[in-house]
Structures are given as structure tokens and as C-alpha cells.
C-alpha positions in Angstrom: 164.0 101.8 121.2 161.7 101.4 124.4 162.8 102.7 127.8 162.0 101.2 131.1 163.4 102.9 134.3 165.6 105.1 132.0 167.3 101.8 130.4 166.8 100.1 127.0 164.2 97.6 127.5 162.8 96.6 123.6 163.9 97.5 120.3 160.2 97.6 119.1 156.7 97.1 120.0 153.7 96.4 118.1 150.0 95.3 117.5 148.2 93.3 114.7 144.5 93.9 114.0 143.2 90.1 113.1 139.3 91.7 113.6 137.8 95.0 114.6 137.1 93.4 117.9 140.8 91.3 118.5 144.2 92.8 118.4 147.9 90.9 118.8 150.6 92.4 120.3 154.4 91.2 120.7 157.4 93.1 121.9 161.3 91.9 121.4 163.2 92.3 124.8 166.7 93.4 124.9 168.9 90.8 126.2 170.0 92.8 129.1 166.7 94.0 130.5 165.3 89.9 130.2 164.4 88.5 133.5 163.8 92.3 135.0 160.5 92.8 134.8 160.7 95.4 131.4 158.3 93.5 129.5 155.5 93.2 132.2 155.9 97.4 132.0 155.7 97.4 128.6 153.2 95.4 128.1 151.1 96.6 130.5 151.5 100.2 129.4 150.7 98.6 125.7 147.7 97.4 127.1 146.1 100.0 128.7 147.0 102.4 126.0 145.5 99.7 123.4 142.5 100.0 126.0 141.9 102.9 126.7 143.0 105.3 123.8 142.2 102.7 121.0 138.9 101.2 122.8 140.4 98.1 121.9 137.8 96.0 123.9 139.5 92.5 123.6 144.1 91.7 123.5 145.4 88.1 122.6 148.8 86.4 123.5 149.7 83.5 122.0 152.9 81.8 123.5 154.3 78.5 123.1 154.1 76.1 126.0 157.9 76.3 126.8 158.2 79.8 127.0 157.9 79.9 130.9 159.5 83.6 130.3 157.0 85.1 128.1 153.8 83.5 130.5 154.9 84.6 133.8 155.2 88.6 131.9 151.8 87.8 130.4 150.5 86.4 133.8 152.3 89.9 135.4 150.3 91.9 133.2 146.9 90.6 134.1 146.5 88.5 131.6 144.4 85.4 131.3 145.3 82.1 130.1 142.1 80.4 128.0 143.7 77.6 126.9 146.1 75.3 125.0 145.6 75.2 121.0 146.8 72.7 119.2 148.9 73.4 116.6 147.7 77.0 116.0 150.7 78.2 114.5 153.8 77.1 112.2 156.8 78.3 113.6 160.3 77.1 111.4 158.2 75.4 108.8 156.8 73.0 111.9 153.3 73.3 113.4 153.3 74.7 116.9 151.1 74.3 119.7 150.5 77.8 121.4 148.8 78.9 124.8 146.1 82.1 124.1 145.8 84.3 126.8 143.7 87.4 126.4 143.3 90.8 128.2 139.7 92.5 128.6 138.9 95.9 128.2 136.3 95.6 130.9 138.8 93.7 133.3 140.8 96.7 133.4 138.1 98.7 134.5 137.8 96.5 137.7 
């Protein structure tokens, strides 16, 4: 369990290494700390440990076009969206379209 402001904020957090260069990251939100800003903390701390301790250079998102939720949190912690791809991913035995935003290593520098 993740804390946030001395709360319960995820029940998890995690990465995926697709390359050396490009890792994936995703983090279940409790119900009760949606909508509160926890995941723009968490991800942002994720992120700059992923960064800095890991010398990750390069973080991907990949959210589906509905999810207004989980792009405003990736917007709040700096991320930047590179586009729409089509039918990236099958989600429920359907193929998805998904936005891919990334984070830079270099961008946090800045």
C-alpha cells in the first residue's frame, strides 16, 4: 500500500522494461484518494526515482482516449502527449486505441 499525505493512495505501483532505453509504468488508485491529486504525487515521485536512481532516460504512458482522469494526472506530472495510436493495444479481447505520452530524463533536468 502507497501513502500520500499520510492516507492510502494505491495498492501497488510498478514499471515494465519493453527496452534498455523505454520503461512503462502504471499505478491502481484507491477509490477514495481518486480525483485528489495522489496519483500526480505518485507518479511524479515514480518518475523522478525511475530518473534519477535507475538513469532511466526515456518513461511511456499509454492511456486510452476516454480516460480524461488518467491524462490530466499524466499531464500533472509533466508529461507529454506524442500522439494517438491506433489500435496499440487489446484490451477485453477488443483492439484499443491508446494516447502515448512520455517523460524525458533530460526534461527533468530543466
Amino acid at each position: 500500500m502507497m501513502h500520500v499525505r499520510g492516507r492510502s493512495a494505491a495498492s501497488g505501483c510498478g514499471y515494465a522494461t519493453s527496452t534498455s532505453a523505454v520503461h512503462r509504468s502504471g499505478t491502481p488508485i484507491v477509490r477514495s484518494a481518486r480525483g485528489k491529486g495522489c496519483a500526480a504525487q505518485i507518479l511524479t515521485g515514480l518518475s523522478e526515482w525511475a530518473h534519477t536512481t535507475l538513469k532511466i532516460p526515456r518513461l511511456e504512458l499509454y492511456v486510452e482516449p476516454w480516460n480524461a482522469a488518467s491524462l490530466r494526472t499524466a499531464d500533472n506530472a509533466g508529461f507529454t502527449r506524442e500522439g494517438l495510436l491506433r489500435s496499440w493495444q487489446e484490451v477485453g479481447g477488443e483492439r484499443k486505441d491508446m494516447y502515448m505520452l512520455s517523460k524525458l530524463r533530460d526534461a527533468d533536468a530543466e
